[in-house]
N, C-alpha and C positions, 0 to 999 in steps of 0.2 A: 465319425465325421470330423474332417477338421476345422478349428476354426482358422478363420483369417484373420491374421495376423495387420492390427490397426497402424495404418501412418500415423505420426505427427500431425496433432490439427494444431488450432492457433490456441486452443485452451491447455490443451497439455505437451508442447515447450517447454520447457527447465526456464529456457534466458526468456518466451513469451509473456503476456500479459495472464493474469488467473482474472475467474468471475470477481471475486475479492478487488481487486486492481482496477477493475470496469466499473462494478460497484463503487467502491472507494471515489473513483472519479467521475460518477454520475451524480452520486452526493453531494459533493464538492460542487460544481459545477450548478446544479438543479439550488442550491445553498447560494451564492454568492452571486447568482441571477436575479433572485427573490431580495436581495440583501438591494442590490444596486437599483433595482426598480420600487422600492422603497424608499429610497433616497433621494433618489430622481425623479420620483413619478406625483410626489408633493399631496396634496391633500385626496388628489382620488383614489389612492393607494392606501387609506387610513386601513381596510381591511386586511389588506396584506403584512401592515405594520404587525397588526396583533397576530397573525401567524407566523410572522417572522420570529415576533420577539417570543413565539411558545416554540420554536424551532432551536431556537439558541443551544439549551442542553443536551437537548438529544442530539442535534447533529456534531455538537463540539465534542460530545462524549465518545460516538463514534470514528469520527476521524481520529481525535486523537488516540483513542485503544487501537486502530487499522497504522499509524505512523508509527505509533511510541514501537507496535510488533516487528514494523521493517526496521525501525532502527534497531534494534534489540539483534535480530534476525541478521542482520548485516553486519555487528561487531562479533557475535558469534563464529560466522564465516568467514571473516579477517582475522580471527583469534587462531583459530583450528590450523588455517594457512601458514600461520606464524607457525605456530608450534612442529608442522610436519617440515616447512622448510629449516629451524630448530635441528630436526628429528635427521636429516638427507644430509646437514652440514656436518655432525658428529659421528653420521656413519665416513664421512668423506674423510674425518681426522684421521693421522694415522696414530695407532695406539702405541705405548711405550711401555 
């Protein structure tokens, strides 16, 4: 029996978004909602202060190890680009 052969969904794209990216921006997001209605919300919000402020590490921790990746990730694939364009121009020289 064969199988069938799967389309493209939106999760597995090359150029789409991954759960990681959805994640990442749910945090974010779910983060700096909590942050702002703490700020804003003045003494009845006293409880959310102190979850906010036990949020603080864990969520800084996470975004930044999810950002520091794609940056990392990103100079990697600009590196490689380099090098094989590098790689296309030296075969284009003519040798002597």
């Amino acid at each position: 029996m064969k199988r069938k052969k799967r389309e493209d969904s939106f999760w597995s794209r090359p150029d789409g978004m991954s759960i990681v990216d959805v994640l990442a921006l749910g945090f974010a997001i779910t983060y700096w909602l909590l942050v702002v209605m703490v700020i804003f919300g003045g003494p009845a919000m006293a409880g959310l202060a102190t979850i906010q402020a036990n949020m603080n590490l864990p969520i800084s921790t996470i975004l930044a190890g999810y950002f520091s990746d794609q940056v990392v990730r990103h100079w990697q694939r600009d590196k490689a680009e380099i090098v094989e364009m590098q790689i296309e121009s030296d075969k284009e020289k003519p040798t002597i």
